[in-house]
Structures are given as structure tokens and as C-alpha cells.
C-alpha positions as CSV (number, residue, x, y, z in Angstrom):
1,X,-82.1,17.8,32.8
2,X,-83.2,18.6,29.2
3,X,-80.2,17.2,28.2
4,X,-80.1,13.6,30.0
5,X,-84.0,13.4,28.7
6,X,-82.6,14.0,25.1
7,X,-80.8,11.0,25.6
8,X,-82.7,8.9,27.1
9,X,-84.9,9.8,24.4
10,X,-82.2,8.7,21.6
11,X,-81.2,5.1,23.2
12,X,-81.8,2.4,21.0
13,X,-84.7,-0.1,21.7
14,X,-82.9,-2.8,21.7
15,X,-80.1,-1.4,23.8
16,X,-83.1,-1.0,26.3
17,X,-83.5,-5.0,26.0
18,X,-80.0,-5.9,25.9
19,X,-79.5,-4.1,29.1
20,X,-82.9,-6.1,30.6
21,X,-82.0,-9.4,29.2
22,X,-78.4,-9.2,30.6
23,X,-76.9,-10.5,33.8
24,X,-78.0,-8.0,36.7
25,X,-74.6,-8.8,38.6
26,X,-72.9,-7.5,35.2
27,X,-74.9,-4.4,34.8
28,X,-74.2,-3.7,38.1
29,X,-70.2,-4.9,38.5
30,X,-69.8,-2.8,35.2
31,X,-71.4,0.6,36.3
32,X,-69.4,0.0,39.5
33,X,-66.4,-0.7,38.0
34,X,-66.0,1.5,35.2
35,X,-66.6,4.3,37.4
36,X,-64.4,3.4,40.1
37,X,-60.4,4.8,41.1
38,X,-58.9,1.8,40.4
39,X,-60.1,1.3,36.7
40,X,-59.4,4.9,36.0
41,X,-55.8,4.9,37.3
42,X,-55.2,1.2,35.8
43,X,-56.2,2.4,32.4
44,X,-54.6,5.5,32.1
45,X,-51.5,3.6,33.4
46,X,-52.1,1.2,30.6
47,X,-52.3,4.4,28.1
48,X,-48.9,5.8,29.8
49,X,-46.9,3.2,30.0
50,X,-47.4,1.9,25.8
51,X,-47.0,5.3,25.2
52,X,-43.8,5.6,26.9
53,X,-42.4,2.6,25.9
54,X,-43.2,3.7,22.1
55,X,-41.1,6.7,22.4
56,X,-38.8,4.9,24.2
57,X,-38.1,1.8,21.4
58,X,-38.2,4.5,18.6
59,X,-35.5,6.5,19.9
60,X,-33.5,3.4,20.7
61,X,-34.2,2.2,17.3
62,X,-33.0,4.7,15.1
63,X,-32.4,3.6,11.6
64,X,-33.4,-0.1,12.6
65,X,-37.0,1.1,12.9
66,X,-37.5,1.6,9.3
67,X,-35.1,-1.2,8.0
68,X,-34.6,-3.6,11.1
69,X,-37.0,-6.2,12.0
70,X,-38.1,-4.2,15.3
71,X,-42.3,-5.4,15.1
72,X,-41.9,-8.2,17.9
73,X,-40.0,-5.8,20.3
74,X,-42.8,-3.8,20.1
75,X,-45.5,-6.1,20.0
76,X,-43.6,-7.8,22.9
77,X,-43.2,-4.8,25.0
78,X,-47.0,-3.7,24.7
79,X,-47.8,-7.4,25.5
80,X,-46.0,-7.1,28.8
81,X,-48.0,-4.2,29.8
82,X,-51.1,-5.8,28.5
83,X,-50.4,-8.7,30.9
84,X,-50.0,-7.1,34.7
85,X,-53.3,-5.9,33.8
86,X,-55.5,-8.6,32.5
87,X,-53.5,-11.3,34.7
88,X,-53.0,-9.5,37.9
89,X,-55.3,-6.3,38.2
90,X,-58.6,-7.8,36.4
91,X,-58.1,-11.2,38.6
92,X,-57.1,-9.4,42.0
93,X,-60.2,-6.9,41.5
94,X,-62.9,-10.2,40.6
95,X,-61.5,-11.7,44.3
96,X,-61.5,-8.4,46.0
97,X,-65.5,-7.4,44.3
98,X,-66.9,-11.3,45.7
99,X,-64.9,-10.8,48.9
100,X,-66.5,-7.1,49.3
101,X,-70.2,-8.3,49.0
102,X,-69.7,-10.4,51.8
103,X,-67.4,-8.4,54.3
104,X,-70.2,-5.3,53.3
105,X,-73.4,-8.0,54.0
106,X,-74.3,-7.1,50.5
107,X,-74.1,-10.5,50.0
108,X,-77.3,-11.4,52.1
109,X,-79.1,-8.8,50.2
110,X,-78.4,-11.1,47.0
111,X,-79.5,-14.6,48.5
112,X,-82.6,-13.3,49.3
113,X,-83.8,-12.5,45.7
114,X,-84.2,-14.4,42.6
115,X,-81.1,-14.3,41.8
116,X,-78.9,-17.8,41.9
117,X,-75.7,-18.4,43.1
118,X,-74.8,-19.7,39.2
119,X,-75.8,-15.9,38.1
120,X,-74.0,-14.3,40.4
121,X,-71.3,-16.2,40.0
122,X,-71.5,-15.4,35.9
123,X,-71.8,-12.0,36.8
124,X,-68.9,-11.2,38.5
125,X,-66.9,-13.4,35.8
126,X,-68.7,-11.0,32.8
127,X,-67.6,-8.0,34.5
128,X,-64.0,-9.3,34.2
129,X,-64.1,-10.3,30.7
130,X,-65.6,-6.8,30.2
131,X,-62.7,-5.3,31.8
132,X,-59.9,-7.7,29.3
133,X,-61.9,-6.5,26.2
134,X,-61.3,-2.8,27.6
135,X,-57.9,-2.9,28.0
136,X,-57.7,-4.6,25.2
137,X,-59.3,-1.5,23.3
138,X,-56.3,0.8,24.9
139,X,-53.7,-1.3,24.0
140,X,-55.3,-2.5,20.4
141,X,-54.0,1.0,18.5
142,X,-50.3,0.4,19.7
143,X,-50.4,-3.3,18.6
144,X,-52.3,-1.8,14.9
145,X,-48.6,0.7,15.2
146,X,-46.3,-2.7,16.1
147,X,-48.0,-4.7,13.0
148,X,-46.7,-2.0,10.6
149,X,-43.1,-2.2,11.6
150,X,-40.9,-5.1,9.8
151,X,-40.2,-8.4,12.1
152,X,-43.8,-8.9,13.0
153,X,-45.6,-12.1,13.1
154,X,-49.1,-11.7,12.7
155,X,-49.9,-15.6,13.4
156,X,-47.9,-15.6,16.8
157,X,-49.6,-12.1,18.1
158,X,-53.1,-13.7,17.2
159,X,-52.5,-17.0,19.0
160,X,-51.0,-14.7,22.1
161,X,-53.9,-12.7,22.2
162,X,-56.5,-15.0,21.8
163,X,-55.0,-17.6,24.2
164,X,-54.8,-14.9,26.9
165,X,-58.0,-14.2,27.2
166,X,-59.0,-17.0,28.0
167,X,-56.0,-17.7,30.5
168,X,-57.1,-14.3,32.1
169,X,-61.2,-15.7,31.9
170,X,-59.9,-18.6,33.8
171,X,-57.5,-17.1,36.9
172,X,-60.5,-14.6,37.2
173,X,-62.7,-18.1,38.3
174,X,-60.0,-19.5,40.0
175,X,-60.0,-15.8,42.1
176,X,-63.1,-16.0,42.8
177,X,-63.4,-19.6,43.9
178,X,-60.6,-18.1,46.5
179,X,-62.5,-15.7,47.8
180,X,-65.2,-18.2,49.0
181,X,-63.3,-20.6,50.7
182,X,-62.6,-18.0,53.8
183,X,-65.3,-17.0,56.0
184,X,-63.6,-15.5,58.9
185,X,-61.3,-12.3,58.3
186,X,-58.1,-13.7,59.5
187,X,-58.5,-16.3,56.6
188,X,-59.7,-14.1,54.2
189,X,-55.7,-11.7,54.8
190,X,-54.3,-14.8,54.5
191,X,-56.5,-15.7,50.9
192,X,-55.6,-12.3,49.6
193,X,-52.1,-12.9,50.3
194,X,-51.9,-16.5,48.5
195,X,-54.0,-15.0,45.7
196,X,-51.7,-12.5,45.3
197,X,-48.9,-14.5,45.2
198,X,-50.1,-16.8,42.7
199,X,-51.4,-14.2,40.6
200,X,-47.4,-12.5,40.7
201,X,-46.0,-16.1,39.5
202,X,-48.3,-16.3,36.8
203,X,-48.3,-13.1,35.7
204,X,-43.8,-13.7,35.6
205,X,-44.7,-16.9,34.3
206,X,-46.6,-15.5,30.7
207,X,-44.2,-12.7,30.7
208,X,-41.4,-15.4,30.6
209,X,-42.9,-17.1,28.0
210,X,-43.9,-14.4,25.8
211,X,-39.9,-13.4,26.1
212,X,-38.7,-16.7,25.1
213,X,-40.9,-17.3,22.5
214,X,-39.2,-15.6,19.7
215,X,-35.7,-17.3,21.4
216,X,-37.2,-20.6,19.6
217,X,-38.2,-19.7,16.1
218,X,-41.5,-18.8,16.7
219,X,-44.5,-21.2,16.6
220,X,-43.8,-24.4,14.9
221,X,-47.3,-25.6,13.7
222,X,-47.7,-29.0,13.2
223,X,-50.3,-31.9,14.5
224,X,-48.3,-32.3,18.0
225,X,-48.9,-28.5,18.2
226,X,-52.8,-29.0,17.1
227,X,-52.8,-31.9,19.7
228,X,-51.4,-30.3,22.3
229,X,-53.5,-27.6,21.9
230,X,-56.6,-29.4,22.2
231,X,-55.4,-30.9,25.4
232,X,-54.3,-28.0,27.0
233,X,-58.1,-26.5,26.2
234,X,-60.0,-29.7,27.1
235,X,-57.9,-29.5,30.6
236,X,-58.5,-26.0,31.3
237,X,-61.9,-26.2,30.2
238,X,-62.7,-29.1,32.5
239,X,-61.0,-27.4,36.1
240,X,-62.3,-24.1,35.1
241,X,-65.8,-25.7,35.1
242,X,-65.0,-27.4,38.1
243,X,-63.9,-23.6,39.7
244,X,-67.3,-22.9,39.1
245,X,-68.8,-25.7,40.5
246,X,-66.8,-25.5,43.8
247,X,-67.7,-21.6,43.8
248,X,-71.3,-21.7,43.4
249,X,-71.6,-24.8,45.8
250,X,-69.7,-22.1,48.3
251,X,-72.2,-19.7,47.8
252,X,-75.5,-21.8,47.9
253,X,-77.4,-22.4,50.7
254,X,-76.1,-24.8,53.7
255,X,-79.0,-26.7,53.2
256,X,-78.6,-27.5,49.1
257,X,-76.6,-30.2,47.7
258,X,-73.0,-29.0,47.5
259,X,-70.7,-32.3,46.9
260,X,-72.2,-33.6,44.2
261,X,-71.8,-31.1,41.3
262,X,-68.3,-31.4,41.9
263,X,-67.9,-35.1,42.0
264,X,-69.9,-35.5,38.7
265,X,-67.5,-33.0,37.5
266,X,-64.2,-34.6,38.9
267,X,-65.1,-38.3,37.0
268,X,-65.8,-35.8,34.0
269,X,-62.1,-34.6,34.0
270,X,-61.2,-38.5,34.9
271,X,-62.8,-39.7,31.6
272,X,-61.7,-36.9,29.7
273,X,-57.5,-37.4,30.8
274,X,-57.9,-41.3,29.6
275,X,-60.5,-40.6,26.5
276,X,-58.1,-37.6,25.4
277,X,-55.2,-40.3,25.1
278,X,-57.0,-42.5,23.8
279,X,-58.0,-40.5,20.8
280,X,-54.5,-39.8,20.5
281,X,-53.5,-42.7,19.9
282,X,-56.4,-44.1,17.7
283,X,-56.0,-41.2,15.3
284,X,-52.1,-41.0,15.5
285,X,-51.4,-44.8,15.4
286,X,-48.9,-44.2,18.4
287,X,-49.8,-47.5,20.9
288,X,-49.8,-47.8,24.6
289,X,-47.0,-47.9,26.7
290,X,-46.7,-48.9,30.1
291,X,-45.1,-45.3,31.0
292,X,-48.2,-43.7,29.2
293,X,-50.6,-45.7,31.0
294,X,-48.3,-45.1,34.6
295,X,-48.5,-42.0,33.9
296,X,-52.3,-41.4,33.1
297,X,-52.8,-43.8,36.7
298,X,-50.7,-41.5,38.6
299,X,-52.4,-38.4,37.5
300,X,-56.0,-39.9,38.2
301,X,-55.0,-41.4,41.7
302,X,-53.4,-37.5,42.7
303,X,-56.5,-36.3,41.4
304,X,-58.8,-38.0,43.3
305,X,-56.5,-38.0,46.6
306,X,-56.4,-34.6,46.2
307,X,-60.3,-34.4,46.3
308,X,-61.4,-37.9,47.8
309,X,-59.9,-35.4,51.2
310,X,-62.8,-33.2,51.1
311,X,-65.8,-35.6,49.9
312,X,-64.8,-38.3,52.5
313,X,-64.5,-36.0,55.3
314,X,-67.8,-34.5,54.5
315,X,-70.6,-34.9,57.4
316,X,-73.1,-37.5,56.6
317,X,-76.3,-35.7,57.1
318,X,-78.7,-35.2,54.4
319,X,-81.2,-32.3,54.4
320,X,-84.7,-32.2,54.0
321,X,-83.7,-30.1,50.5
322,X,-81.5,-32.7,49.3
323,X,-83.7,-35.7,50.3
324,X,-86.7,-33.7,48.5
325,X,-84.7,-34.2,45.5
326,X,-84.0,-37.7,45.4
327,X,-85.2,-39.5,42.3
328,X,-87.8,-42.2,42.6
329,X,-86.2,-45.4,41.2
330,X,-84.8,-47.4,43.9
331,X,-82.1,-48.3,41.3
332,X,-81.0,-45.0,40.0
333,X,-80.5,-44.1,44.0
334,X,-78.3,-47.0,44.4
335,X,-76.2,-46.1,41.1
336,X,-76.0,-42.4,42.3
337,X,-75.4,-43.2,46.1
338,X,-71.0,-42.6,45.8
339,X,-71.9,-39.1,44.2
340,X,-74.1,-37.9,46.9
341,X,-72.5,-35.8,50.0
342,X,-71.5,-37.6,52.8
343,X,-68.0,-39.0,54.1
344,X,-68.8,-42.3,53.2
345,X,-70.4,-41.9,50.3
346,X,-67.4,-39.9,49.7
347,X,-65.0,-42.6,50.8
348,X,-67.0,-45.0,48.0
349,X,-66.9,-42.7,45.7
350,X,-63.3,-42.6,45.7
351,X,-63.0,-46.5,46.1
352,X,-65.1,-46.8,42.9
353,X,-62.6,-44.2,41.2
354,X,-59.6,-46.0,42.1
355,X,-60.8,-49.5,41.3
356,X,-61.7,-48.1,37.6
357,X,-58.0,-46.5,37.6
358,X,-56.9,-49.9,38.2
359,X,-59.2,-51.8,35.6
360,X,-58.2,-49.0,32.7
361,X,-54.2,-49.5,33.7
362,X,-54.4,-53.1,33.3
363,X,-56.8,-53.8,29.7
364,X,-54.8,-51.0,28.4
365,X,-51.1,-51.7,29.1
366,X,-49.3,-53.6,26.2
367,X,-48.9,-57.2,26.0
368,X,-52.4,-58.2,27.2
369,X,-52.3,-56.4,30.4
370,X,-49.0,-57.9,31.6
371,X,-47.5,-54.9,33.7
372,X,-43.6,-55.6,35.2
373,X,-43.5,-56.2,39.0
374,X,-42.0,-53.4,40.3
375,X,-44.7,-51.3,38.4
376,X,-48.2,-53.8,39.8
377,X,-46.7,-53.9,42.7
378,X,-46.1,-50.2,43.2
379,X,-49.7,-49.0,42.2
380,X,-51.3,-51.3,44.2
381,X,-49.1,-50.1,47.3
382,X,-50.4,-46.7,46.2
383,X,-53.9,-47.3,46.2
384,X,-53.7,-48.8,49.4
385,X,-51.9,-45.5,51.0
386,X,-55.0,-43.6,49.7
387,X,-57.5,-45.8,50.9
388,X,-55.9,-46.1,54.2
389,X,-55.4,-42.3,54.8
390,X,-58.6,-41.4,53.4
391,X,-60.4,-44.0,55.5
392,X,-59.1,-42.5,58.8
393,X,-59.9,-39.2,57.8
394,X,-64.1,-40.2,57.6
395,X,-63.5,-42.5,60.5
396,X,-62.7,-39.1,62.0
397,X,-65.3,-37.2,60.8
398,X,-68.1,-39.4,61.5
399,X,-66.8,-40.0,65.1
400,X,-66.3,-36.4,66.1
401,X,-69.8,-35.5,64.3
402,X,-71.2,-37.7,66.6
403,X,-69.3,-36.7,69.7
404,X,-69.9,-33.2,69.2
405,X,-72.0,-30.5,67.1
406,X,-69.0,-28.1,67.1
407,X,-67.1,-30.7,65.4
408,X,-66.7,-29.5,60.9
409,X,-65.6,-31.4,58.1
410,X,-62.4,-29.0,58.1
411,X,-61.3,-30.1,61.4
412,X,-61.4,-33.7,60.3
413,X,-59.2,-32.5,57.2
414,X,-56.8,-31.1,59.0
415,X,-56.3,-34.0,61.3
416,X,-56.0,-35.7,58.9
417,X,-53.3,-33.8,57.3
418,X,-51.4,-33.7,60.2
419,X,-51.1,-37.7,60.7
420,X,-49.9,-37.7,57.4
421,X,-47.5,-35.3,58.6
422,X,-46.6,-37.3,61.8
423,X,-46.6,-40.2,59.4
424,X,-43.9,-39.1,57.4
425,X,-42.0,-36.9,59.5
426,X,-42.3,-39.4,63.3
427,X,-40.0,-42.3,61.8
428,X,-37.0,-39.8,61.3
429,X,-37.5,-38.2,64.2
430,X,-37.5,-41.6,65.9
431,X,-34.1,-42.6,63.9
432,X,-33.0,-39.6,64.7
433,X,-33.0,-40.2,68.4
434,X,-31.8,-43.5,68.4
435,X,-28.3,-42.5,67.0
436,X,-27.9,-40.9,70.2
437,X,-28.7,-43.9,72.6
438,X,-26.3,-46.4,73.0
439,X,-27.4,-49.7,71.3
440,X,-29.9,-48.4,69.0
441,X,-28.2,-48.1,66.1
442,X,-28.4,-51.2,64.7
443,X,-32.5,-51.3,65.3
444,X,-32.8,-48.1,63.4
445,X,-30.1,-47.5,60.9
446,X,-29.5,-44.4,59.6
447,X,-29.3,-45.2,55.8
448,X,-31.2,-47.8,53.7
449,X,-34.8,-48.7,54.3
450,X,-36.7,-49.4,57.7
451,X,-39.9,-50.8,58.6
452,X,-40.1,-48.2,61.0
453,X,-40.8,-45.8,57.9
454,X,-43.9,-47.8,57.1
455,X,-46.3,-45.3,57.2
456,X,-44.3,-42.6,55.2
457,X,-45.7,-43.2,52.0
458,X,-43.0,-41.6,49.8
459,X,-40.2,-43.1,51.3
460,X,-42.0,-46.5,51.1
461,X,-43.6,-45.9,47.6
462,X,-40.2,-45.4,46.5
463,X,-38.7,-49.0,47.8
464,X,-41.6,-50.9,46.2
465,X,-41.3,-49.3,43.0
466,X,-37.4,-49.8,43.1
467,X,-38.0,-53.5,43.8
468,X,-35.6,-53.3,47.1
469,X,-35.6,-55.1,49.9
470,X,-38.9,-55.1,52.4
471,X,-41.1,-54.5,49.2
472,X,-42.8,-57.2,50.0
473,X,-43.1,-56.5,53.5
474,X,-44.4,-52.8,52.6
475,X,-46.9,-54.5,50.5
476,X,-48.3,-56.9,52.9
477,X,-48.7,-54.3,55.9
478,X,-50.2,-51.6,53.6
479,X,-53.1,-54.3,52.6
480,X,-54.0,-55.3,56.3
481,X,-53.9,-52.1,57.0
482,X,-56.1,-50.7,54.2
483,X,-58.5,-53.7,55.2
484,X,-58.7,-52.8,58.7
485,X,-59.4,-49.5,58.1
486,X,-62.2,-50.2,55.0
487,X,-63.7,-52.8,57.7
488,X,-63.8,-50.0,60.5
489,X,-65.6,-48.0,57.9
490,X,-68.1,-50.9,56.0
491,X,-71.0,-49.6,58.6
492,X,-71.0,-46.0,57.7
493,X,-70.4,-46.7,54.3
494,X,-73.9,-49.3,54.2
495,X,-75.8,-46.5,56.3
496,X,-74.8,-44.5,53.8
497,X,-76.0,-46.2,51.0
498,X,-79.3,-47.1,53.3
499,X,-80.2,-43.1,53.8
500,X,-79.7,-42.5,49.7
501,X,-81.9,-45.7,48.7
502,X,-84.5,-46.1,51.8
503,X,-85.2,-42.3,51.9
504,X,-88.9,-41.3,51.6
505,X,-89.8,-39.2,48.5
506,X,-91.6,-36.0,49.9
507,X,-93.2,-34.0,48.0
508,X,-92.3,-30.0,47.5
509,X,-93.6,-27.5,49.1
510,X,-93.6,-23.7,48.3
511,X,-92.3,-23.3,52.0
512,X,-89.4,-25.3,51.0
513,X,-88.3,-23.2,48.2
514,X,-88.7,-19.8,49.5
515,X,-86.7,-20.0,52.6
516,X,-82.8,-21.0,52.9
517,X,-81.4,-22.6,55.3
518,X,-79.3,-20.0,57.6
519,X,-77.5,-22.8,59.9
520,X,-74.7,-25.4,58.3
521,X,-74.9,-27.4,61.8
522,X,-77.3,-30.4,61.1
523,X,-79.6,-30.6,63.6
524,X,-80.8,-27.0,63.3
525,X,-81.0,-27.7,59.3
526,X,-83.5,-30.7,60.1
């Protein structure tokens, strides 16, 4: 006892505020973690196995390990090790410590104080980064040994470590955005699993590289290098933030505003990809090209596919919170409106996105915006697909909202996914059939293009980009059809923009900020 008072007696003031100031959830993940089995056997492993593998490379090297250039094997070897822990173990144990608190109900214990979701969320990531700059410490003496020996390159160990730090800051986000997105405990074995797996290709990924590396000469470092560089960083920088987003909107109450974090941050990485470009070429003197600029519109029209899916299925119902929160000018609602949840508000958002995709493609392509054929006529088709799917997927949601309160936004998702599905998969099934039935064959051939594939949009992407025959049919029947299904949506898209601009302001109340909203289904949240 005399002893613990002795040092309680000798810690540092401002070790005393350090430790106030700092993130609870890190003070906490760190005492747990540091003391628990699986840091303890990790870095002892660590410890073992560089030892090992230093007596192992000595005794293989002989004489070469005084005159050989034998530095990068070891550097290389301890790098290896380094790796399966801070890109498999220290990711793996941030998803397992997030998905703990709530299969324990800790979880609840944490809503309930002052703590926000963003804190916790910084916690957990701080507890990882603490456990890289600790394994980092084991392995540093071995890597002070490697730097001794002839045949190693101080610049390309630097860059290694440096950039894997933060590549194992950002798979620890992406981890624990995973373990979020599963609530019940059948998802949450199958999360682990994917996790897992992803984490193993990675981890084989870096190794890979970090192998090959001295295969080409080293690091050549010149200003495509620089350039590259500072694209890579902007583009990592940008999706972890939106990890984070997506994470803490998972962990805030069902009441707050969850979508629109996100979308701000998904037209963020949309203006960074074209403004990143275009500073490449203003400072390089390298002008546009249509491939560039196909390129650039192909990656933004993935990117908001990919997302449009979740912000146009959304349900459409606001909450007291959100409407609370609404600004005051009738003007800045209306210019806000696509970014606010809801699936048609999601469903404009996206329209707004791909409509500025369209206007960047054309004032920056060469020649005054002249684009060949094939290439128009080919994005167009491809903006159409989106639209159309999309559309039918908040169709969906707003129909079976209102048919039913058991009805979720990842039901309508999943439908939707599955007419894609039939939509690509149904014509060859169909063809497929008709071989076999006599007089057939000629109304669904085997090879070459069909109508019948109309709503497969690879297959009919490809044509129109090709500039085959029925391009021009595949354009026509994509646009009615995206019209259609915009018009079967105009309503719910002006309701939406209605609730957003002819909401009542209402003022806050302390009532409203101390309790969370426990249900996600609407009507109990009103």
C-alpha cells in the first residue's frame, strides 16, 4: 500500500491532466488492452519471431553479413512481421472491442452519458494507433540492427514505415465501420468473417509489395511520384473521413440526422477526384483528354451508384430532432433539401450529382466540348440505367413504408438488388430456353445483341459504347424508361422538398436533448 501511495505521490502533474484531458474511450481501451491475453501473446510473438528470424538470416548469411548487402533482407523480414500485426491483429481487435460493447450492452451504458458517438468513435481508433506505436517500439531495435548492415536504404524504410501507419489507422476505421453495420448475431459471424477476409488480402497484399519493391530499383522519386502520392493521400483521406461519418451516423441515435454527414461528405470526395485533376494538369501543362475526362465520369457515376442505393432507399420521415434543426431561411432549406435524409431527397440528390458529372464531362473534354458518338451516347445510356434503377428502388421504399411499419430501408435495397439481378441474369435464362423449343431460335439468337437484354445494363452498355447495331434502340428505351420512372417519382420527390422548406421552426427544449430516441420505426419516433 505504502508503495502504490509512493507513487501516486511521484506522478507528474501534468501526467494527472493529460490523463483528464484525454479521450475516456482511450483511457479506458488502453488499460483494457494493454492488460489483456491477446496483447501479451501478440507482442511477445512479435519479440520471438524478429528474434528468430535474426538468428536465422545471420547464420544463413555468413560472410555476406559483413561484406554483402544483406540490410533490406533484414529490414524486409522484420517488416513482414511488423505487418500481420498492425494490419491484421490491431484492425481485427478495433472490430472485435466495438462489436463487444454492444453484444455485452456496455454499449447502452455509453449512450446514456456525455459522451458522443464522434468520441467514442475516436476512442476506440486512439487505442489502435496506440497499439501500432507499441509494436512499433518492439520491432524499432531490430530495424536500428538492419540499418547497420550494408544494402540498406534508409529513404525506402522511412516511407514504408511512415506510410503504414497510416494504412493500418485507416483499415482500423474501416473495421470499425464493419462492426456497426450488423445488429443481429447471425450478421455480425458473417461481418467477422468478411472482415477477416479482407483484412488477410490486404495484409498478403503489403507483404507482396514490400517483396517486390526492391525487384524494381527501389523508389524512383520524381514529380509523378510526388503526384501520385498526394493523390493517393487526398483519396484515403477523403473515404476514411467518410468511414467515420458512416460509423458515427451508425452509432447515433435513430432519431438524429444520419444521411446527411455522409452526403456532404460523398460531393466532398466528388469535387476533390475532378479538382485533384485538375491541378494536375494546370501545374503540369498535361491537357484534357476525352479518356481522362471518361474516366473521371465513370468513377463519379460508380461512386454515386454505389451510394445513391442507400440515400434513395432511405424512409422519408423526418424527426422532431432533425426538423428542430432546420435553418430559418426558406432559401438555404431549399438549397440544402437533396442533402437531407429521405429516399427522394436521396433520389435528387443523386440526380443533381449526375447532371453536374455530365456538365464537368462536356466543358472539360477537348475541342470545345465535342465528345465522339459512341462515347455521348454511351454516358448518357449510363446515367439513364442509374436513374432508372435507383428510381424503382425509392418507388419501393416509399410504397412498402406506407403499406407497412415492418417494412426498412434494407429490404427496399435488397429488392432492389435482386431486379438488377433478374435484370441481367432473366434475358439469358429466357435465350436459354428458347434454343430448346422449336421455332424460337430465330426470335432469340444465341449470339450477337438482343432487345430482349434491354435491361442488362452491361451487356447493353457495351453495344452503345461499341456503336453496334440497336444502339440507338438501347438509347431510346433507356430514356422513356428513365422518364417513366422519374415521373412515377416527381410527387415524392416535391413532398420532399415541401417537408424540408414548409417545416415549422420549433424551438429546443431541454427535454429534447436529454432523451434519445430508442425506436427507428417512425411513428413511435414522432
Amino acid at each position: 500500500m505504502s508503495v502504490l501511495k509512493t507513487i501516486s505521490d511521484e506522478t507528474p502533474k501534468w501526467f494527472e491532466r493529460v490523463s483528464d484531458w484525454a479521450n475516456p474511450i482511450l483511457v479506458k481501451e488502453a488499460r483494457q488492452s494493454l492488460k489483456s491475453r491477446q496483447f501479451v501473446i501478440t507482442f511477445l510473438l512479435l519479440l520471438a519471431a524478429s528474434w528468430l528470424l535474426s538468428v536465422f538470416l545471420m547464420l544463413i548469411s555468413k560472410d555476406s553479413l559483413e561484406y554483402g548487402a544483406m540490410g533490406g533482407t533484414f529490414f524486409m523480414s522484420y517488416y513482414i512481421v511488423l505487418s500481420v500485426a498492425i494490419f491484421l491483429i490491431v484492425p481485427f481487435g478495433a472490430y472485435r472491442s466495438l462489436l463487444t460493447e454492444r453484444d455485452q450492452n456496455t454499449f447502452d451504458m455509453l449512450s446514456i452519458t456525455t459522451l458522443k458517438p464522434r468520441q467514442i468513435v475516436w476512442g476506440k481508433l486512439w487505442s489502435a494507433l496506440l497499439q501500432t506505436f507499441i509494436y512499433y517500439s518492439a520491432i524499432a531495435p531490430f530495424i536500428a540492427f538492419a540499418s547497420l548492415l550494408q544494402g540498406f536504404d534508409f529513404t525506402v524504410a522511412t516511407f514504408m514505415l511512415a506510410v503504414s501507419v497510416l494504412l493500418s489507422l485507416g483499415v482500423s476505421m474501416l473495421s470499425l465501420m464493419f462492426s456497426t453495420l450488423g445488429r443481429q448475431r447471425q450478421w455480425q459471424t458473417l461481418m467477422s468473417l468478411i472482415v477477416l477476409a479482407v483484412l488477410v488480402i490486404f495484409l498478403s497484399y503489403m507483404i507482396g509489395m514490400a517483396v517486390a519493391l526492391p525487384t524494381f530499383g527501389g523508389m524512383t522519386v520524381d514529380a509523378d511520384f510526388w503526384w501520385a502520392l498526394a493523390f493517393s493521400v487526398i483519396g484515403g483521406c477523403s473515404y476514411f473521413v467518410l468511414c467515420r461519418q458512416i460509423t458515427t451516423a451508425q452509432l447515433t441515435f435513430a432519431s438524429a440526422n444520419h444521411s446527411t454527414g455522409i452526403r456532404a461528405t460523398c460531393t466532398a470526395q466528388f469535387l476533390l477526384l475532378w479538382g485533384s485533376v485538375f491541378a494536375y494538369t494546370l501545374f503540369t501543362g498535361v491537357g484534357w483528354s476525352h479518356d481522362e475526362v471518361f474516366v473521371l465520369a465513370v468513377v463519379s457515376i460508380v461512386h454515386f451508384t454505389v451510394f445513391g442505393l442507400f440515400f434513395a432507399t432511405e424512409s422519408d420521415f423526418l424527426s422532431r430532432r432533425i426538423r428542430r434543426d432546420l435553418p430559418r431561411s426558406g432559401l438555404v432549406r431549399l438549397l440544402i433539401t437533396p442533402y437531407m435524409p429521405g429516399g427522394s431527397r436521396g433520389l435528387m440528390y443523386v440526380l443533381a450529382h449526375l447532371s453536374a458529372v455530365w456538365l464537368l464531362a462536356f466543358a472539360l473534354a477537348p475541342g470545345g466540348g465535342s465528345w465522339p458518338h459512341n462515347l455521348h451516347s454511351g454516358l448518357a445510356t449510363t446515367m439513364g440505367y442509374v436513374a432508372f434503377y435507383l428510381g424503382i428502388g425509392t418507388a419501393l421504399a416509399r410504397w412498402g413504408e406506407s403499406s407497412t411499419t415492418m417494412f426498412r430501408a434494407s429490404h427496399a435495397r435488397v429488392i432492389t438488388l435482386l431486379l438488377i439481378a433478374a435484370g441481367c441474369i432473366g434475358p439469358w435464362v429466357i435465350v436459354a430456353i428458347a434454343q430448346f423449343i422449336d421455332g424460337m431460335q430465330s426470335m432469340f439468337p444465341s449470339y450477337g445483341y438482343s432487345l430482349i437484354h434491354i435491361s442488362n445494363p452491361f451487356v447493353s452498355l457495351e453495344t452503345v459504347f461499341d456503336g453496334e447495331s440497336h444502339s440507338d434502340e438501347i438509347q431510346a428505351i433507356v430514356a422513356i424508361a428513365t422518364f417513366v420512372v422519374l415521373l412515377v417519382n416527381i410527387r415524392g420527390m416535391l413532398r420532399g422538398v415541401e417537408q424540408i422548406v414548409g417545416a415549422k421552426v420549433q424551438a429546443r427544449r431541454p427535454s429534447d436533448v436529454a432523451l434519445p430516441a430508442l425506436s427507428e420505426s417512425p411513428v413511435e419516433a414522432s
